[in-house]
N, C-alpha and C positions, 0 to 999 in steps of 0.2 A: 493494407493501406498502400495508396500510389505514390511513386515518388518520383522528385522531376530529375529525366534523363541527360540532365545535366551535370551536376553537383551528386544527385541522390538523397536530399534533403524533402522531409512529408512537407513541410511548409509551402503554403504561397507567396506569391509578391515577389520580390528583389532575387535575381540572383547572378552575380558575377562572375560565372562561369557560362550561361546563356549568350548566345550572339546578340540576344532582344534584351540582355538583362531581367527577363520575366524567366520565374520556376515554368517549366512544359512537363507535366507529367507523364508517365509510361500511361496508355491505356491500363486498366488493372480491370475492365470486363463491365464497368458502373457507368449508367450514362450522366454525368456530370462531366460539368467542364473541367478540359485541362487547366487553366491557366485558376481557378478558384475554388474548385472543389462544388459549388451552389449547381442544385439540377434545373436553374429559370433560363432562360432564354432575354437577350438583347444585351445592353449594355453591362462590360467589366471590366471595373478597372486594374486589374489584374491583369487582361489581356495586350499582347503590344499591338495589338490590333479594334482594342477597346470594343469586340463583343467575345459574349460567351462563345467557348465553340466544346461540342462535346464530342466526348470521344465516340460514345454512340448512344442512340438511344434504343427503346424497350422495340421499336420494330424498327430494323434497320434497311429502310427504303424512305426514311425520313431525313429531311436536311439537316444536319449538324446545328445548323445556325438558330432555327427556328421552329424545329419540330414537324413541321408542314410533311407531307408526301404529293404537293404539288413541282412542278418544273417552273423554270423564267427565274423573273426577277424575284432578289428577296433583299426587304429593306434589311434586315440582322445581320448579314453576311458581309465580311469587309471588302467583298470584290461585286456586291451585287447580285450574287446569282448564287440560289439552291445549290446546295453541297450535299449529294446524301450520302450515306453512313456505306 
């Protein structure tokens, strides 16, 4: 189980040790998001950037944000632009 490398705590959501106040889990090898635990793609509100973002997914030449293994723009991503793994 992941824990966020903040605090150390498996829980999501709040944490007062965080700069963002959000749990950020350690990678633990599982492509789910840090910030929720859930393996969907787009909006989380768990994130302090309000989308999922995963630590990696199943082929890692795919964007964090959205799964995709295209380049450019990507609506999921809080900067706009594909992020791959």
């Amino acid at each position: 189980m992941s824990k966020c490398k903040y605090c150390g705590s498996s829980s999501y959501g709040g944490c007062s040790y965080s700069p963002h106040k959000k749990h950020e889990h350690i990678a633990d090898g599982s492509s789910v998001c840090r910030y929720c635990g859930l393996n969907t793609f787009g909006g989380c509100s768990y994130s302090p950037h309000g989308k999922h973002e995963h630590f990696k997914v199943s082929n890692s030449s795919v964007c964090r944000y959205c799964g995709l293994n295209t380049f450019g723009g990507c609506s999921y991503s809080p900067h706009g632009k594909h992020e791959h793994c």
